[in-house]
C-alpha positions in Angstrom: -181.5 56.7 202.7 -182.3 58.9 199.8 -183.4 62.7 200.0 -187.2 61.5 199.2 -187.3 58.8 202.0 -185.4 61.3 204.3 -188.4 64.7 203.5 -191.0 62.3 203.8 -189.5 61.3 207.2 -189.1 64.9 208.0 -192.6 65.7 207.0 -194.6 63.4 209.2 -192.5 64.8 212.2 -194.2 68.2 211.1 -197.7 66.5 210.7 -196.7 64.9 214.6 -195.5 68.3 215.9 -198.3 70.5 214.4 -195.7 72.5 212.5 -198.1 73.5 209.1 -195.5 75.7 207.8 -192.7 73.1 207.9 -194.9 70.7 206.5 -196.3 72.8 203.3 -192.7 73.6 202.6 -191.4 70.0 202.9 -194.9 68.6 200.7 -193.9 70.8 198.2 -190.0 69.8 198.1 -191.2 66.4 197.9 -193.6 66.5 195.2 -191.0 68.6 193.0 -189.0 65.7 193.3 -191.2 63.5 193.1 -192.3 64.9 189.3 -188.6 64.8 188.5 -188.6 61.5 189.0 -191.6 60.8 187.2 -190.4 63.0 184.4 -186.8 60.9 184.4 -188.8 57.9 185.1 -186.2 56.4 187.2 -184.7 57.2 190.4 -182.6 60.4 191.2 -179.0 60.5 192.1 -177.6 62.9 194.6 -177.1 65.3 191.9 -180.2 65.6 190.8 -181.8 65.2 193.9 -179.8 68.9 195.2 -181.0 70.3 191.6 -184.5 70.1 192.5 -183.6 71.4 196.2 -181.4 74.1 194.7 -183.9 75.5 191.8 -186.5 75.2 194.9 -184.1 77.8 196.8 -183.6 79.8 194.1 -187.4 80.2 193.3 -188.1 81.4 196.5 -185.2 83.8 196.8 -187.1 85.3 193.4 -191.0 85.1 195.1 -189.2 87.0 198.3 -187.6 89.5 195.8 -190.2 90.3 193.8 -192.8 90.6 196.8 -193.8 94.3 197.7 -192.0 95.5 200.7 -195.7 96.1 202.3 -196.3 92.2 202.0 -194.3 91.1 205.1 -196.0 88.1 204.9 -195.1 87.0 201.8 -191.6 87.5 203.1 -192.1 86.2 206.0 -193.2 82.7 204.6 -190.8 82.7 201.8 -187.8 83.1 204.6 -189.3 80.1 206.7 -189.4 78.0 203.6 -185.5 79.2 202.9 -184.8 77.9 206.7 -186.5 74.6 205.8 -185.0 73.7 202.2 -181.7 75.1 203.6 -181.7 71.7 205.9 -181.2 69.6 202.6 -179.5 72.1 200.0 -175.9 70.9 199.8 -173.1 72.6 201.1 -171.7 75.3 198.8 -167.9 75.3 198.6 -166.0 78.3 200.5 -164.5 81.1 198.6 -160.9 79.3 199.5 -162.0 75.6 198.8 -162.7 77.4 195.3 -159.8 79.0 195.1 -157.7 76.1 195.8 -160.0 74.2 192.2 -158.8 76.9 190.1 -155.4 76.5 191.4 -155.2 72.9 190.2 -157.3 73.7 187.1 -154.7 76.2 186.5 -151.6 73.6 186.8 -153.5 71.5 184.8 -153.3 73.8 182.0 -150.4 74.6 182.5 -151.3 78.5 182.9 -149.1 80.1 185.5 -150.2 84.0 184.9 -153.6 83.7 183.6 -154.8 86.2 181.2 -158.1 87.4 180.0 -158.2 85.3 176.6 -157.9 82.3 179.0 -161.2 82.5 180.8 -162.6 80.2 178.7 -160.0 77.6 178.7 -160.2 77.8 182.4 -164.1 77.9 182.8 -164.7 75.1 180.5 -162.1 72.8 182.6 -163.4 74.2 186.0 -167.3 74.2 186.0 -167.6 70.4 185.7 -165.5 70.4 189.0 -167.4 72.6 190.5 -170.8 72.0 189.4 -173.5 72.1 192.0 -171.3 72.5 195.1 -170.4 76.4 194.2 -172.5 79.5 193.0 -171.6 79.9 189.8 -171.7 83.7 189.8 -169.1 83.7 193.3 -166.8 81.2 190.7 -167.1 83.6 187.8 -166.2 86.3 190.5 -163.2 84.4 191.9 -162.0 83.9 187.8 -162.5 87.4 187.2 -160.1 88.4 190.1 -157.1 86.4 189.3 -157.5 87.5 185.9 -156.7 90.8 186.5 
């Protein structure tokens, strides 16, 4: 069952259980990916599919940040909407399951002490692993360390 079948499953539990705020949040997942969809015209893959969810997280991480402190109910809503698309966002790799990528990207190379000129050689080889199952800044992070 894809993502789309499974929201639209999850919201007419909401609309059954009264829960407005659930169902707003899971209406609007849907019609983003809906519209990418429509946009691709064809069906999503997995990939895509956690995209939309992710760059749906990440806008309302920026709505909550942005909100004035005094608004608590901006903030309030935006963290009930994180609980909600946090159900289908996929799960980010650990700092250790990242790790143990750069250690085979690494071997790969052929780079046993890595050194600042070979960021790039390293990042180009190791974002397509880890592409939309880490946070890119926490794998720039974990390059930066064992560089120096």
């Amino acid at each position: 069952m894809g993502k789309i079948e499974e929201i639209r499953a999850e919201m007419v539990a909401a609309m059954k259980n009264k829960d407005k705020e659930r169902k707003e949040t899971l209406s609007m997942l849907l019609a983003a990916l809906k519209n990418k969809a429509i946009d691709k015209r064809a069906d999503l893959t997995e990939a895509e599919e956690y995209e939309v969810i992710k760059k749906e997280i990440k806008q309302t991480k920026e709505t909550m940040e942005l909100a004035p402190p005094e608004r608590t109910d901006i903030i309030e809503q935006c963290r009930a909407r994180l609980a909600v698309l946090g159900e289908f966002a996929p799960k980010e790799m650990s700092e250790e399951e990242i790790r143990g990528v750069i250690g085979e990207v690494l071997a790969a190379l052929g780079i046993e002490t890595p050194t600042g000129r070979d960021k790039g050689k390293i990042m180009k080889e190791l974002m397509p692993r880890v592409k939309g199952k880490a946070d890119g800044a926490l794998v720039n992070k974990i390059v930066g360390d064992i560089l120096t």
